[in-house]
One Martini backbone bead per residue (centre of mass of N, CA, C, O) as a GRO file, in nm:
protein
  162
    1UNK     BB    1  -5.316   5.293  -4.903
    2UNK     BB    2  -5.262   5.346  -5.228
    3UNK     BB    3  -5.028   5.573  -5.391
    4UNK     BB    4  -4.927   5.765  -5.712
    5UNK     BB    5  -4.737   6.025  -5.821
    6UNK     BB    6  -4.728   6.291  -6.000
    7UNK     BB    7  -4.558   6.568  -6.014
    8UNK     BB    8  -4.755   6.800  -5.984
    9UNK     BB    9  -4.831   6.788  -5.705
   10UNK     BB   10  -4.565   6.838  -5.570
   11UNK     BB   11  -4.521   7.098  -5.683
   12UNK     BB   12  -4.769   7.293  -5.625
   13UNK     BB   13  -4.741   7.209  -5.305
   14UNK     BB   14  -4.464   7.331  -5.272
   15UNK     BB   15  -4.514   7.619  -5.377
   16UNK     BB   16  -4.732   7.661  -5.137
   17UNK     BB   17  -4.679   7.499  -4.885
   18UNK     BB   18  -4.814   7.195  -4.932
   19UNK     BB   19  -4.713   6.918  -4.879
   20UNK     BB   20  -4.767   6.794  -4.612
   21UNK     BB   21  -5.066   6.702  -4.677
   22UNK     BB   22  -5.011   6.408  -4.780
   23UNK     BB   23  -4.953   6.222  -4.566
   24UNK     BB   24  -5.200   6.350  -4.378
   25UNK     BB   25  -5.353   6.167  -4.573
   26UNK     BB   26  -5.197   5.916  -4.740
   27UNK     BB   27  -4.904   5.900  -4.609
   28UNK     BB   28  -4.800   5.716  -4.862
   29UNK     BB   29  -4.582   5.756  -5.180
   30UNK     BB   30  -4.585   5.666  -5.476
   31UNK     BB   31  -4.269   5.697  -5.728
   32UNK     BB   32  -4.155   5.714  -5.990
   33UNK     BB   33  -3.859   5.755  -6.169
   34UNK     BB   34  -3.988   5.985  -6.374
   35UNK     BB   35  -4.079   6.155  -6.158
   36UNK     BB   36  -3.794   6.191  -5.974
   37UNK     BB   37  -3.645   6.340  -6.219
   38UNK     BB   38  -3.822   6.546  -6.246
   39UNK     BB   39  -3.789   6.670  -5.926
   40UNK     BB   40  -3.509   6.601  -5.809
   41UNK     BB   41  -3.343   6.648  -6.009
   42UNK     BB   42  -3.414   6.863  -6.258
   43UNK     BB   43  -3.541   7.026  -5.984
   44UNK     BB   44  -3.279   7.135  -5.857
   45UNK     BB   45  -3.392   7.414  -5.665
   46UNK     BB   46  -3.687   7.342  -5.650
   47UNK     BB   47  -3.931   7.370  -5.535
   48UNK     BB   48  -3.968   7.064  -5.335
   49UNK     BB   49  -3.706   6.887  -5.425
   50UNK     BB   50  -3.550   6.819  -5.123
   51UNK     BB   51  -3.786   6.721  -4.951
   52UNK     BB   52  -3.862   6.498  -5.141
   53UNK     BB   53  -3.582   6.349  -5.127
   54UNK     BB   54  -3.639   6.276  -4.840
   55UNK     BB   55  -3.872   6.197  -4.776
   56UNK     BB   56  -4.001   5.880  -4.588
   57UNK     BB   57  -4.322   5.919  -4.767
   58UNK     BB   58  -4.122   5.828  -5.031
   59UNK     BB   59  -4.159   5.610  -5.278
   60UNK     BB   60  -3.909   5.479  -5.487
   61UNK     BB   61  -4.036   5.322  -5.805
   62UNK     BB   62  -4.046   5.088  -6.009
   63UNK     BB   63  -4.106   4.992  -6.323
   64UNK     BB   64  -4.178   4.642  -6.495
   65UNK     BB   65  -4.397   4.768  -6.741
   66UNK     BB   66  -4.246   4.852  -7.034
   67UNK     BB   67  -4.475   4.797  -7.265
   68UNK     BB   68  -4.642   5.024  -7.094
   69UNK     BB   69  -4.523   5.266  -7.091
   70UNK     BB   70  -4.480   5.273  -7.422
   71UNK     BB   71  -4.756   5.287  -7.484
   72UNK     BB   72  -4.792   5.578  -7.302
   73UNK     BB   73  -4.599   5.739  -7.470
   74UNK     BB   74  -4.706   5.827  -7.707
   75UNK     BB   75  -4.948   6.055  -7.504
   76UNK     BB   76  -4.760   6.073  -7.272
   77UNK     BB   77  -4.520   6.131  -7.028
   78UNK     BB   78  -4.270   5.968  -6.811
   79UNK     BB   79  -4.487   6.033  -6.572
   80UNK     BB   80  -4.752   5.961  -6.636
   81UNK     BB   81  -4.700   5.674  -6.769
   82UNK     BB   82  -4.550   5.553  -6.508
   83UNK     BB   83  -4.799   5.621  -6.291
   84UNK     BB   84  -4.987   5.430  -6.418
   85UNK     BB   85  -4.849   5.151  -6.430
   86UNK     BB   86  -4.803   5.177  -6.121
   87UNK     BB   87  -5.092   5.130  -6.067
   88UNK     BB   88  -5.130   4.858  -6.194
   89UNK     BB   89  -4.945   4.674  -6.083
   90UNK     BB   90  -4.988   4.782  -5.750
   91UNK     BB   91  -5.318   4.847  -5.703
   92UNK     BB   92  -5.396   5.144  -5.674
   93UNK     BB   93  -5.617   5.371  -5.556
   94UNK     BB   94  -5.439   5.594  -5.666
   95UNK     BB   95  -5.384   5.873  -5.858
   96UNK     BB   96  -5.172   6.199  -5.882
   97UNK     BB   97  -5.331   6.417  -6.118
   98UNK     BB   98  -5.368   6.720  -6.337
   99UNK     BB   99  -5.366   6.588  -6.665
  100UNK     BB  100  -5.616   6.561  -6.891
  101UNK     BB  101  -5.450   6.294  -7.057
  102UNK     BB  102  -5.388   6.156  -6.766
  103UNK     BB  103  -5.676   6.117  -6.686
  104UNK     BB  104  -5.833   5.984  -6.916
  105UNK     BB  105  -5.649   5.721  -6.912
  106UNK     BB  106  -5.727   5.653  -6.604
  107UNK     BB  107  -6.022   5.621  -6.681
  108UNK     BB  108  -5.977   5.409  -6.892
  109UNK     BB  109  -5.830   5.221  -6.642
  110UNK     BB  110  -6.023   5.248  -6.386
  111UNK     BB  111  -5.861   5.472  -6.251
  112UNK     BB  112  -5.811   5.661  -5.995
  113UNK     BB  113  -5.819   6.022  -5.956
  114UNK     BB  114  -5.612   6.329  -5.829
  115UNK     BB  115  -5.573   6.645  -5.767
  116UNK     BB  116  -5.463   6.922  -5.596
  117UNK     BB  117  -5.748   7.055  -5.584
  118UNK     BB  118  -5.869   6.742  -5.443
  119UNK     BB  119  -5.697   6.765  -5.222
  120UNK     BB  120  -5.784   7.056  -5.082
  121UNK     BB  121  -6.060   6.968  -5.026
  122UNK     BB  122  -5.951   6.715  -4.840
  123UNK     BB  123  -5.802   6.922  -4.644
  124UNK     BB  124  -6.065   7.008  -4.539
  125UNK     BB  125  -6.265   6.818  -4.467
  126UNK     BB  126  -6.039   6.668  -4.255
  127UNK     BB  127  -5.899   6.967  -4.111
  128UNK     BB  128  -5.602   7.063  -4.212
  129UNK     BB  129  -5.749   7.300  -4.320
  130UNK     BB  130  -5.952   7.598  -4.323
  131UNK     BB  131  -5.901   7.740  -4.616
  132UNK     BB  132  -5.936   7.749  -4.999
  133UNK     BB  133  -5.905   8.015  -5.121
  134UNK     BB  134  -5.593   8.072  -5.067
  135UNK     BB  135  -5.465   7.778  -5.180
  136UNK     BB  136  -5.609   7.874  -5.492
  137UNK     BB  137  -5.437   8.144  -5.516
  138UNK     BB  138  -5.161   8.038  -5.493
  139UNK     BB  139  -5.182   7.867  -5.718
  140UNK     BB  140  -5.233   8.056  -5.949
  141UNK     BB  141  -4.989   8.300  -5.841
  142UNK     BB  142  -4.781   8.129  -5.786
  143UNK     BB  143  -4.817   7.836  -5.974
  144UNK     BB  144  -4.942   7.852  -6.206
  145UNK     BB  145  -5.221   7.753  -6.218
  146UNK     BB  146  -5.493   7.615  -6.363
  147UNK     BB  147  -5.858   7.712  -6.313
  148UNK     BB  148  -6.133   7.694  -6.370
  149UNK     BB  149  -6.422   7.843  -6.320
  150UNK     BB  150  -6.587   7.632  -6.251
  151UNK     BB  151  -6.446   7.501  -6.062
  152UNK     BB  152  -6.354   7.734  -5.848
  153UNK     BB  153  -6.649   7.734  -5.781
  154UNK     BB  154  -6.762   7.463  -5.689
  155UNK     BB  155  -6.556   7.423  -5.450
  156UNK     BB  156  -6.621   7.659  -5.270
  157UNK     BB  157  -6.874   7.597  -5.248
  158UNK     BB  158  -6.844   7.284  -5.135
  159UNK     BB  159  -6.675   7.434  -4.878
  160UNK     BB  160  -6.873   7.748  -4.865
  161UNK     BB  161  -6.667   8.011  -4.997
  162UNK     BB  162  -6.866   8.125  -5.196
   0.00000   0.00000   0.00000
């Protein structure tokens, strides 16, 4: 299976200390360069920085779509742009992306796309967490995520949780 990461998972499973279920669902992902720049350079010294540095199961790879980048670049930024180009390039399975106009754009090019809640609820199903409501509350409180109350509903509903 492949999977692209846009920076928004990696930082905020990062930041609730649960980076490492991504290998644990996905084995590994690829990375674009706009991605590594926003997370890993710029993001130094930040939650999940050094570790995604490091990580043995990210690939670090370059878009060589350079005209359909541009392209998208219209509409949203060098990490979303350039995780769609690559996922188009490299015909992969997944984008993951929480970005509701970077879901949208992958919805329009009928590319797969997962965000972070869809993590924690998949690696609860796979039995990697236990409940899902504590790493739903950390999403919240400690990395300043928003979920929708309809979301964090249905989510918990779907996990036994509600």
């Amino acid at each position: 299976m492949k999977v692209v990461s846009n920076a928004s998972p990696l930082i905020n499973l990062a930041r609730i200390g649960q980076l490492a279920l991504l290998p644990r669902i996905f084995g590994s992902l690829l990375v674009p360069e706009a991605v590594w720049q926003e997370v890993v350079v710029a993001g130094k010294g930040l939650p999940g920085a050094a570790e995604i540095g490091l990580a043995d199961w990210i690939e670090r790879t370059a878009v060589a779509n350079r005209p359909l980048v541009h392209s998208l670049r219209q509409e949203l930024d060098a990490g979303e742009a350039e995780a769609i180009a690559l996922v188009v390039e490299c015909q992969a399975d997944w984008v993951l992306m929480d970005e509701r106009l970077g879901r949208q754009t992958a919805q329009h090019f009928g590319l797969g796309y997962i965000g972070v809640v869809g993590v924690l609820r998949v690696a609860k199903q796979n039995g990697h967490i236990q409940a899902l409501r504590p790493l739903l509350n950390d999403l919240r409180h400690v990395a300043g995520f928003r979920i929708s109350p309809i979301l964090w509903d249905q989510v918990l509903q779907d996990a036994g949780e509600f």
